[in-house]
C-alpha positions in Angstrom: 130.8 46.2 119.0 132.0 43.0 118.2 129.2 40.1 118.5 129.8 37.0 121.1 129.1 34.8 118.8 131.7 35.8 116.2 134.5 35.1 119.7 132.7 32.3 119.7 132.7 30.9 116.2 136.7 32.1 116.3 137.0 30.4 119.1 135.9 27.0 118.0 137.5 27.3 114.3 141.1 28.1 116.5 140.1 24.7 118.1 139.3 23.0 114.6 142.9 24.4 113.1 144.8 22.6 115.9 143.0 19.6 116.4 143.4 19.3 112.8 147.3 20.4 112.6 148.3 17.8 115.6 146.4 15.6 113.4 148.3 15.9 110.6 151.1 16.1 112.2 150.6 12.6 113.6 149.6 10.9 110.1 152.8 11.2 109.1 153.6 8.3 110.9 153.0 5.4 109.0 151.8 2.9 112.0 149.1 5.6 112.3 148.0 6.0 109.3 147.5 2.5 108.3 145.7 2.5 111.8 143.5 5.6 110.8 143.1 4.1 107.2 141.4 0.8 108.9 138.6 2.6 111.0 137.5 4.1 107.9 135.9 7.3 109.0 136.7 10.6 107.7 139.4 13.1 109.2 137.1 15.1 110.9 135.8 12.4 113.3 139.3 10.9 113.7 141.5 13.8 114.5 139.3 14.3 117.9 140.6 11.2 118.9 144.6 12.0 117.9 145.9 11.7 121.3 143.9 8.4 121.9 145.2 7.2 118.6 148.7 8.3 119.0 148.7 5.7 122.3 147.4 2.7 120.5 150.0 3.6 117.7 152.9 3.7 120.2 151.3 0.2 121.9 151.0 -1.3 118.3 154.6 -0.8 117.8 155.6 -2.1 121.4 153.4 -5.4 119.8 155.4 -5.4 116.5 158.7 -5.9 118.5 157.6 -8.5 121.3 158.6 -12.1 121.8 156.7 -13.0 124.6 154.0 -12.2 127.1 156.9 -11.5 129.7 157.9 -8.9 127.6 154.9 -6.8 127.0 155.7 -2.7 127.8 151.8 -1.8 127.1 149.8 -0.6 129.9 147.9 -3.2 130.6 150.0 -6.6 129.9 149.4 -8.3 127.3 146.2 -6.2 125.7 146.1 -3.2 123.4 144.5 -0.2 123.6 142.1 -0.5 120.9 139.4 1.4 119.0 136.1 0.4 117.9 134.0 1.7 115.3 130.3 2.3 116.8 127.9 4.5 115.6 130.3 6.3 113.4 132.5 6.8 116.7 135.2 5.5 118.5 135.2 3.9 121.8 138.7 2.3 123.0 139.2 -1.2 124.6 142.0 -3.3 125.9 142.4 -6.1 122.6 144.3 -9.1 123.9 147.2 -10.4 122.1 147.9 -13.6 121.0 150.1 -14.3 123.9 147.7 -13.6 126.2 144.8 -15.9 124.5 147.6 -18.4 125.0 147.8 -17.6 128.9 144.2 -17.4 129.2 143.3 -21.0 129.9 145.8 -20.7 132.9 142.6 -19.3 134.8 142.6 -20.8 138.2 139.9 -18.6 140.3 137.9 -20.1 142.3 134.5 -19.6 142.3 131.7 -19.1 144.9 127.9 -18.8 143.3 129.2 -16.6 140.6 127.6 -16.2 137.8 128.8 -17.9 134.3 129.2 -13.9 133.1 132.0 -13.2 135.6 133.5 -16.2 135.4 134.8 -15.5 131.5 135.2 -11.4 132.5 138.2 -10.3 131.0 140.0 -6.8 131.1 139.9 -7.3 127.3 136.2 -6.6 126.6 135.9 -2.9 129.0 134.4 -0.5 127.1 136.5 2.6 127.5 134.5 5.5 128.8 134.8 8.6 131.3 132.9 7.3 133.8 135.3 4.2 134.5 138.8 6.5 134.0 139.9 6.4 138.0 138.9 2.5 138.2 141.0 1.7 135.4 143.9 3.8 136.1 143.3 2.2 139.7 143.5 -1.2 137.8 146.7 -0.5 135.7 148.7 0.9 138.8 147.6 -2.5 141.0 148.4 -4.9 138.3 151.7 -3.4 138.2 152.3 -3.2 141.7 151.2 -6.4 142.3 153.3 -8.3 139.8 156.2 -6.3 141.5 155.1 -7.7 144.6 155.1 -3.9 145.9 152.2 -3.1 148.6 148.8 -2.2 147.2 145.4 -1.7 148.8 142.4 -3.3 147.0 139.1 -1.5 146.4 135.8 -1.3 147.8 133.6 -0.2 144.4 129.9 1.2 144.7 127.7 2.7 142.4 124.9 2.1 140.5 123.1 -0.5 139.7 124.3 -2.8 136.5 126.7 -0.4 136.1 129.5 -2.9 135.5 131.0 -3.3 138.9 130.9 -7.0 139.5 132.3 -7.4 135.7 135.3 -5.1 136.2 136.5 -6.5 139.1 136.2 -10.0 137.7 137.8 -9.6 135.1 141.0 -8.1 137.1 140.6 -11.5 139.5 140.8 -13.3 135.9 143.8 -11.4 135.0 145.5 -12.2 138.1 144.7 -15.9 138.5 146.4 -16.2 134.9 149.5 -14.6 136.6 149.1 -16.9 139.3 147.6 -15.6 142.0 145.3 -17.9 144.0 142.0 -15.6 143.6 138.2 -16.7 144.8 135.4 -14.3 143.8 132.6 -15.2 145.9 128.7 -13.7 145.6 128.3 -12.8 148.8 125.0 -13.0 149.3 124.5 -16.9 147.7 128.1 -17.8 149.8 125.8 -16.8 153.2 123.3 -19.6 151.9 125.9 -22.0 151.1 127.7 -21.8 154.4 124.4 -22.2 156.0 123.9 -26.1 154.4 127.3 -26.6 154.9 126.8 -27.3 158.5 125.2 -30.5 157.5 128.1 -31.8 155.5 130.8 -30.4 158.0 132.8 -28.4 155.0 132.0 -25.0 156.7 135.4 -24.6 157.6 136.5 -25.7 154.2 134.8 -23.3 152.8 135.8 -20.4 154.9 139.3 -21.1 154.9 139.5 -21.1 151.2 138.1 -17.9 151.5 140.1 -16.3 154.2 143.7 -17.5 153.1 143.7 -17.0 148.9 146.1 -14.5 147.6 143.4 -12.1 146.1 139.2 -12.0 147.6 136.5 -10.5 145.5 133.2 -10.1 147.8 130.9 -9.3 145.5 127.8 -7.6 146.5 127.9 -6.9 150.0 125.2 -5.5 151.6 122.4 -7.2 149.7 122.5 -10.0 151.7 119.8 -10.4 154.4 122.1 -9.1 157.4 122.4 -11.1 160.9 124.6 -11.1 163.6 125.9 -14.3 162.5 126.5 -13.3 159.0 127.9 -9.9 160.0 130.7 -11.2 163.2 131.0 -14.8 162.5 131.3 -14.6 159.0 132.6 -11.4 157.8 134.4 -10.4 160.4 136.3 -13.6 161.0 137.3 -12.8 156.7 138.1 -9.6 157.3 139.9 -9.9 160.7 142.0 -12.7 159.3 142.9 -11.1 155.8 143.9 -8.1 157.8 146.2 -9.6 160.1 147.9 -11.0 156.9 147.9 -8.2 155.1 146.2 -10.2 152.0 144.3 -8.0 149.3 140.7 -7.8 149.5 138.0 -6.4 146.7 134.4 -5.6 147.2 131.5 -4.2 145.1 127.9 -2.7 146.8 125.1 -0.4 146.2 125.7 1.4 149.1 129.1 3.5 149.9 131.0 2.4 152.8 129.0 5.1 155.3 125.8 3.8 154.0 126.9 0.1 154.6 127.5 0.8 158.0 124.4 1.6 158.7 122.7 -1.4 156.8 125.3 -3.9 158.8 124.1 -2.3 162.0 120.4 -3.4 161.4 119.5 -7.5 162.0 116.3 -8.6 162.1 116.5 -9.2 165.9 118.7 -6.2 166.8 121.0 -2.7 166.2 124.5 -2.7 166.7 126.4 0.0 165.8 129.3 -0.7 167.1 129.6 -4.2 165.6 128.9 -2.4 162.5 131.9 -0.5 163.3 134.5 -2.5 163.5 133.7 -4.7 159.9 133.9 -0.9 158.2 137.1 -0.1 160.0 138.3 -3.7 158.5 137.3 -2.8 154.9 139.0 1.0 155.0 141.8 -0.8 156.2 141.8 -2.9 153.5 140.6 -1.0 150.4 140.5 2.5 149.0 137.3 3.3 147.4 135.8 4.3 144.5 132.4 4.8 142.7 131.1 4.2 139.2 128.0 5.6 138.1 126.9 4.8 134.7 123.7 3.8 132.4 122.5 0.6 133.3 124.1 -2.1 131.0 121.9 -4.9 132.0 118.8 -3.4 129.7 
């Protein structure tokens, strides 16, 4: 009888021989070679990664003939996909190219109690892992669409806490502003604060029109916020009623999924209101398709 683990063994050598022959295969080329040749690590670590490699080869070459930012054919324009060395591994990033550090001071967002982190998030400096592969394939077909001006819904993102949800969705606001978009990323639960005072210097409306009419709306954090009636239909929905009527694209990030936020909109200190709830959840589906990210903490 013929032991499972000599299928096994076979098994996994098969694997070896034609992860090994691919990579090989794709050495001959000379853009990936020199590429392989700069990681320094040895050919049994790299040819795991040939297909990986094989697209930053074929964007390296799209770089080599450019003229201009306009230009770009890569997937996400004006970056490279990219790998880093860590721990004798590869992880893959977007690498900005020098006509997109040129763009870069073109950032125009406005800002809303954000923190200094967000405001300098760029699309160049994701870490590349399996856990964010739907939110950045979300993120390549939008910018796309978007620059086409063809019709795109934005996304409501939950998940876990520090997981990078804030910073990913920034950093496409960034992106965007530099391609002239009038964007405003706004911490929700500080704005709440800030609208509050405002009643004393008479820029309330200011403020909320800013917010309502911009091109591109990041509400960042929703459902942290201490909920109330006014915060929830005066606020909110007055946002989300009007950007809805004008069909103008609208991000969020929570802790809770859009079921569980309806349940923590319903709750005020004085009150329940389900229905109320309701209707701001039927505003954001209308708005966004959504999306979680679960990862390690990256605040520790």
């Amino acid at each position: 009888m013929i032991k499972s683990s000599s299928i096994v063994n076979k098994s996994k050598k098969s694997i070896e021989d034609e992860l090994r022959r691919e990579f090989v295969l794709s050495y001959s080329d000379e853009t990936f070679k020199k590429l392989c040749n700069r990681l320094k690590l040895k050919e049994d670590i790299l040819m795991k990664y040939t297909t990986k490699l094989e697209v930053t080869t074929c964007e390296l070459k799209n770089c080599s003939k450019c003229k201009s930012i306009d230009k770009c054919k890569n997937e996400i324009e004006g970056h490279v996909y990219y790998p880093i060395v860590r721990n004798n591994q590869l992880e893959f990033t977007y690498k900005p190219c020098k006509y997109y550090k040129e763009t870069k001071s073109k950032n125009n967002t406005i800002f809303f109690e954000t923190p200094l982190i967000l405001k300098n998030a760029s699309l160049s400096d994701l870490i590349i892992e399996k856990e964010r592969n739907s939110i950045l394939k979300y993120i390549k077909d939008f910018l796309k669409k978007k620059v086409n001006n063809e019709e795109c819904k934005g996304l409501y993102l939950s998940g876990s806490f520090g997981s990078g949800k804030s910073y990913i969705l920034s950093a496409l606001l960034n992106e965007l502003s530099n391609k002239g978009f009038k964007t405003v990323n706004v911490y929700y639960p500080s704005l709440l604060k800030k609208l509050k005072s405002s009643f004393n210097d008479f820029s309330y409306n200011d403020v909320l029109d800013e917010i309502m009419e911009c091109d591109i709306l990041l509400i960042d954090d929703i459902g942290a916020e201490n909920n109330s009636s006014w915060a929830r239909d005066e606020v909110l929905g007055t946002i989300l009623q009007y950007r809805m009527d004008n069909n103008l694209t609208t991000f969020f990030t929570s802790n809770f999924t859009i079921e569980e936020l309806e349940s923590v909109l319903s709750e005020t200190s004085k009150d329940s209101d389900i229905i109320k709830a309701r209707r701001i959840i039927e505003r954001i589906k209308y708005l966004t398709v959504e999306d979680k990210l679960i990862s390690k903490n990256k605040r520790v």
